[in-house]
N, C-alpha and C positions, 0 to 999 in steps of 0.2 A: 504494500500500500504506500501512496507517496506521503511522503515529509509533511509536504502543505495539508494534509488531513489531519494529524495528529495535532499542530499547533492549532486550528482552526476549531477541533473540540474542547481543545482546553480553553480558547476564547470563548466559544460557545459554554461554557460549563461558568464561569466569570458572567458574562452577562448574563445569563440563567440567575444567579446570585446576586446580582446587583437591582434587577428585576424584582426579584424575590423582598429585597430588602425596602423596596420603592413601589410596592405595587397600586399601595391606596393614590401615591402622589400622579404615578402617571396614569393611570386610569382615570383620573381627575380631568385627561386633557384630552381630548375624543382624536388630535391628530393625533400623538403620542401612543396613544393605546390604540389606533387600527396600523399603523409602524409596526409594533410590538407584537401583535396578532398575526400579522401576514410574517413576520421576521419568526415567530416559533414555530408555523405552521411549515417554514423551510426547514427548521433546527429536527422534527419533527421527523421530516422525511431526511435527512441524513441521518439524524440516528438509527432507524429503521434498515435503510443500507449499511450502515456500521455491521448493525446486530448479524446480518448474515455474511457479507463480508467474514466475520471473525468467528463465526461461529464453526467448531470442531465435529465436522460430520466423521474422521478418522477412526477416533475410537481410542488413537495412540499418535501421540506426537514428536515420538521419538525418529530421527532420523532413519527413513529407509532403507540405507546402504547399511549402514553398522546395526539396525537389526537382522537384517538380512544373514552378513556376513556372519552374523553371531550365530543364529537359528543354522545356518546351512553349517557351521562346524559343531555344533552340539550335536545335529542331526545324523552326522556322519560320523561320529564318536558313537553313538547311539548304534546305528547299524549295525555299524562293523562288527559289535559284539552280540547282536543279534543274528547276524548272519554266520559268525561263528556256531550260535546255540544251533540254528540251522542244521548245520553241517553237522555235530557233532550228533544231533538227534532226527540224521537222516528224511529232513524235512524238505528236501530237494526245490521241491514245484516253490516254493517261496524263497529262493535265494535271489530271483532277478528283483523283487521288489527292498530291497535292500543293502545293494550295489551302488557305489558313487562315493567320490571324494568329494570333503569338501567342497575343493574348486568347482567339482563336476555340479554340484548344488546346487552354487551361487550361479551359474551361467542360466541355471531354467527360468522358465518364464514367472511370473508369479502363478498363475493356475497349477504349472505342474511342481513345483515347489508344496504348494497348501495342499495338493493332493498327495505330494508324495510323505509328508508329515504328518497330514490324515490317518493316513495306513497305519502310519510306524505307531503311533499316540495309539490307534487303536488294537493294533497287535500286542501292544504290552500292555491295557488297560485286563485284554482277554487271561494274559497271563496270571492275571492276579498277585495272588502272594507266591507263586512260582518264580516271579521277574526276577529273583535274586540268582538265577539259573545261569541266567545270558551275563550274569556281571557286572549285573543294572541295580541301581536302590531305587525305591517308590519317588526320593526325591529326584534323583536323574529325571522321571519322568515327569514331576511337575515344572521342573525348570524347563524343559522341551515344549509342555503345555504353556508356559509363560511366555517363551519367546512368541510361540506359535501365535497367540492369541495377541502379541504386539505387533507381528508382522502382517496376517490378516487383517487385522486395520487399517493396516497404510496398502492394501489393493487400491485401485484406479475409485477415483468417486464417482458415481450413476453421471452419464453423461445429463439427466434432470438436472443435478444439483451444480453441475459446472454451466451450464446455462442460466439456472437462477441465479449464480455470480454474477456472469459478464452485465447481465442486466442489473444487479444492484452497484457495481461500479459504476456505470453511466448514471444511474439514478443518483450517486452520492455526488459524483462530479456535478451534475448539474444543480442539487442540495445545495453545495459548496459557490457555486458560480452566481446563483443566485440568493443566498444569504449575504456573499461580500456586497452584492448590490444595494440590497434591501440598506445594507449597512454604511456601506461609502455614498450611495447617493440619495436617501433619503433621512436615514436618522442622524446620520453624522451633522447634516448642515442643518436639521431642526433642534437637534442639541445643542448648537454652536451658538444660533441666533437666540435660543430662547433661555441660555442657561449661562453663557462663558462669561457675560458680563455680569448679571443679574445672582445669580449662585454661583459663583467660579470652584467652588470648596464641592458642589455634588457633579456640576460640568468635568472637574477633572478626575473624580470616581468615575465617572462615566467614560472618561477616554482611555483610562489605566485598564478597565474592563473589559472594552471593545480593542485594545490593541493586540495585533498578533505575534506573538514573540517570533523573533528570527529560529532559522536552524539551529535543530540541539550545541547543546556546551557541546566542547570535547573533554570537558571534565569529568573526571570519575561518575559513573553512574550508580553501579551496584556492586558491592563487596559480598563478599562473607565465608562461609564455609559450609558443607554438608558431610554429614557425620553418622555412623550408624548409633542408633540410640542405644543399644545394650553396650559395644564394644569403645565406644567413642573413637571410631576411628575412622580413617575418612571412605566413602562410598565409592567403590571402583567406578570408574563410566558412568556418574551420574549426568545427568541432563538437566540444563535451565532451560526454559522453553516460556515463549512468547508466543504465541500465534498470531496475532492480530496484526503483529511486525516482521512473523517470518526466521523468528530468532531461535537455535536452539544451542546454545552453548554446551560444551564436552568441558566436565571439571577435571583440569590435568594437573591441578596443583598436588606436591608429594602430601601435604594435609590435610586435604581437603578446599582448598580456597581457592577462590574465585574472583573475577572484576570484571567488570563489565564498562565500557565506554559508550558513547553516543546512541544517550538514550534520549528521548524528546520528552518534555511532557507534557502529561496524563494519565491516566488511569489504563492499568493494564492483569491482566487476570496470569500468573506466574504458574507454571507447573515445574515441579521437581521431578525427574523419573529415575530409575534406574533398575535395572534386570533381577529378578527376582526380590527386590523392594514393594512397599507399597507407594502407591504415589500420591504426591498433595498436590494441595491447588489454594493461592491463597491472594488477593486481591492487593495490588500497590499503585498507591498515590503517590507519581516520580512529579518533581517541582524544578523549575528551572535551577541551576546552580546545585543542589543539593547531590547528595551520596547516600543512598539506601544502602542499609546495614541488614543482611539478611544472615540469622545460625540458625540451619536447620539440621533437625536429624530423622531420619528417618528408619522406619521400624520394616523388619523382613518380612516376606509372605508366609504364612505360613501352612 
């Protein structure tokens, strides 16, 4: 999503408040309040674009490629000794369904990937309390299930919902196109004329409001660390994830910490993940200039 949308809500979210704060006074003024009226009935319809825009049809927002790569080597770890149990218990007619490296994994399509980890999932689910045969623990198998169930998430989204996008981007561009109007040529110069002299003290609440902050700082955004909650130690490949910006950060620090730059702000919905974790979700208010302090830890699947 472009830059000029994020500082544009956060003006919008400002003069929402300032509105809020003035609503007996300008309603008082019938041009002021039909202004105002037609100016949220835009704010109104880009929110509305916003919500779909960002909203998580996925299931999982963990990057594609490193779950993929993860699932297709668990996968194949998996097999392998499965296909040994095979062999050793002359189970023939099932050795080609459990064939493939890795690499061989990673190169299939997604259909035949989710199909071929279908099988496996459900050949050792058959096993039962046997699965200790092939070399496997119960947990093996739920970590398989985990991957599985973050990769089939991220398949292609219904060509519906990729068209109800494209049309809510144009919706919000022209939200956006027409709310600066509403606001540069019409409120702007009845605020001017009716206020800058006469109340210069709520005139320039009203311009601090309506103004649109330039591009993000390049200052620090977000810090912190992520940690497992029993062992406090830092969480292998966990992921920060942004959706609504497209952001998903890989935590490579040796203790868990993290830092984040060029963030804009606004208001943004944070998910933590990581593999065999449970995952949160947890809402932040980022401010121009400021450093969000994030210690999170997170608790394992179990």
């Amino acid at each position: 999503m472009k830059r000029i949308f994020f500082t544009y809500r956060e003006m919008k979210r400002r003069l929402d408040d300032f509105y809020n704060a003035n609503q007996a006074k300008i309603d008082a003024i019938p041009v002021l309040k039909e202004i105002f009226d037609a100016l949220f009935v835009s704010f109104n319809k880009f929110e509305l674009s916003w919500e779909i825009l960002t909203q998580d049809y996925s299931g999982s927002t963990l990057s594609k490629k490193n779950v993929k790569s993860q699932l297709a080597k668990h996968l194949s770890n998996c097999n392998m000794l499965v296909y040994n149990y095979c062999i050793k218990n002359e189970i023939i007619y099932e050795l080609p369904n459990f064939r493939g490296s890795d690499v061989y994994l990673k190169r299939l399509s997604d259909e035949k990937l989710i199909s071929r980890t279908e099988y496996s999932i459900q050949y050792l689910e058959k096993l039962g309390e046997t699965i200790g045969e092939t070399g496997l623990s119960a947990q093996d198998l739920e970590d398989l299930k985990t991957l599985f169930i973050s990769y089939e998430g991220l398949a292609p989204r219904p060509k519906v919902l990729i068209g109800k996008q494209k049309i809510a981007q144009q919706d919000l561009s022209d939200a956006h196109t027409e709310g600066l109007l509403i606001i540069q040529e019409r409120l702007d110069k009845v605020m001017e004329s009716m206020f800058e002299d006469a109340e210069p003290d709520f005139y320039h609440t009203y311009v601090e409001a309506s103004e649109i902050e330039k591009a993000y700082s390049s200052q620090l955004a977000l810090k912190g660390s992520i940690l497992d909650k029993n062992t406090k130690l830092p969480v292998p490949q966990a992921h920060i994830i942004i959706e609504s910006i497209g952001l998903d950060h890989e935590v490579k620090g040796t203790k868990g910490g993290f830092r984040i730059k060029n963030l804009e702000p606004g208001t943004y919905t944070v998910k933590v993940e990581a593999v065999t974790y449970k995952s949160i979700s947890l809402d932040l208010i980022h401010r121009l200039g400021e450093t969000n302090v994030l210690e999170i830890e997170l608790e394992t699947v179990e």
